[in-house]
C-alpha positions, 0 to 999 in steps of 0.5 A: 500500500505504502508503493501505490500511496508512493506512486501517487504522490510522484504521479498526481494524474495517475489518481485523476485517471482512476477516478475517471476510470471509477466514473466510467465503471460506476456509469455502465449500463446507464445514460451517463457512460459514454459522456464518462467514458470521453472525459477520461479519454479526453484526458489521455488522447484527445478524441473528436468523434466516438462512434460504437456499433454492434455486429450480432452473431446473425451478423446485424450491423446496430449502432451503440451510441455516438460522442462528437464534436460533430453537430448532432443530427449530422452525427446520427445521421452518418451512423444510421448511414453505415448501419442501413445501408454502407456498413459491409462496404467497410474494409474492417468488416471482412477483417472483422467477420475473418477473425476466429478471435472471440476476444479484443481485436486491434483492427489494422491502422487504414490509410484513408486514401488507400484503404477505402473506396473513394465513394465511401472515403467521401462519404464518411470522411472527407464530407464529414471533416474525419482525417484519422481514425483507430479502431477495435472490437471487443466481444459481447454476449451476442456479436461484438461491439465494434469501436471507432476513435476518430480526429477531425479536420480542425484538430491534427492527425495522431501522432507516433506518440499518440498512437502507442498510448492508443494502442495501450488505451484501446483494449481497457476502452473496449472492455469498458464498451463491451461489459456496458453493452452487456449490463444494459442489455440485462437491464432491459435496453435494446440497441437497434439493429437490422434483425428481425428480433428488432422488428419483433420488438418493435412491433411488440413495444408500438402495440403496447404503448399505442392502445388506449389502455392503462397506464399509457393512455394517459400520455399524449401522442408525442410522450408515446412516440418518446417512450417507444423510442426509449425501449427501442435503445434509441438515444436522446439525440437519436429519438430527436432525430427521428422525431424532428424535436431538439433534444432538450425536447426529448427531456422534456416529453421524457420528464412528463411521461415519467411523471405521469407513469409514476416511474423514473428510469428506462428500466421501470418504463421496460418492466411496466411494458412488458407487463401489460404485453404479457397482460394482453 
């Protein structure tokens, strides 16, 4: 003990780098994550633009959630691009579907004029100001969680430097992305994806909330569309997005449907939905 107190008193920022990494552990499975996640990031490597998508073992592209200095709407719009429709044109996806590695996997460093077609280059990079990226994948309960760490135009390319700490970085960053994915779908959230478990799902979550039954006939349209939004594992930008409302607006639609419901978390909204599905 006297070593580590040692360490510390030699080292201050190793102590500011643990109770970073406690924020991150105590926010898994919850909304809190990745904004923890990207302030301890931001204190080692600086990181512009996070974006984590999930591959299922049927071999469904989803999109975890994404963290960036890029406006919002272009932010969520770009992930629902590669999900729906560009994610195979990805040169990591055949790395990725290869690899007999069930465990954390380094993806080879891509050179962005080399590497990628020049449609999808344009796309995903150039268009959206993204000129260095590293990447990882780590293994979930049902596929893997697929982990993007970008620089954009207005910052620098990672230096040597930077790309060693990386490299040191990325398997405990994964790791942490991988155990969140895992706890919040134990607890209920579904992250979206192309399978037909997710149509599934829908069609069992729009049913449920849209009959005029209780407790969800007391909430307004739109306080529907959010709750639905928020058991499908939609994130606040996402339903913003998808809803054509601000976030903050999200917030408040979320709020008022708590408030009526008399709950105050995504998984109390979950138990009481599939409550009245098993009702019904």
């Amino acid at each position: 003990m006297s070593e580590l107190i040692s360490l510390f008193h030699k080292n201050p920022e190793i102590g500011e780098y643990v109770c970073s990494i406690a924020d991150v552990v105590r926010s898994m499975g919850g909304e809190a994550f990745e904004k923890c996640l990207m302030n301890f990031l931001s204190e080692v490597v600086p990181v512009d633009h996070c974006v984590v998508f999930t591959y299922s073992d049927r071999g469904n592209a989803g999109h975890l959630f994404t963290h960036s200095r890029m406006p919002d709407r272009e932010a969520e719009e770009l992930a629902r691009d590669y999900v729906d429709k560009f994610y195979k044109d990805d040169p990591n996806f055949k790395e990725i579907q290869n690899s007999d590695s069930d465990e954390y996997i380094e993806l080879d460093k891509k050179v962005i004029s080399v590497d990628y077609d020049p449609a999808y280059q344009n796309h995903f990079f150039d268009r959206r100001g993204l000129i260095d990226k590293a990447a990882s994948v780590g293994k979930v309960e049902d596929g893997r969680v697929y982990c993007n760490f970008y620089r954009m135009v207005d910052s620098v390319k990672y230096s040597n430097v930077e790309w060693s700490v990386l490299k040191d970085l990325m398997p405990l960053a994964t790791a942490l992305i991988a155990v969140h994915y895992d706890i919040a779908r134990a607890n209920g959230n579904a992250f979206p994806d192309n399978g037909s478990e997710n149509i599934v799902r829908k069609s069992i979550v729009h049913n449920v909330i849209s009959k005029d039954s209780p407790p969800f006939d007391s909430l307004t349209m739109r306080e529907r569309q959010v709750c639905e939004r928020i058991l499908l594992g939609y994130t606040t930008i996402g339903i913003g997005f998808d809803l054509g409302i601000a976030p903050t607006s999200v917030a408040t639609y979320r709020k008022r449907s708590y408030a009526k419901l008399n709950i105050s978390s995504q998984n109390e909204l979950f138990n009481m939905c599939l409550k009245v599905a098993r009702a019904h």
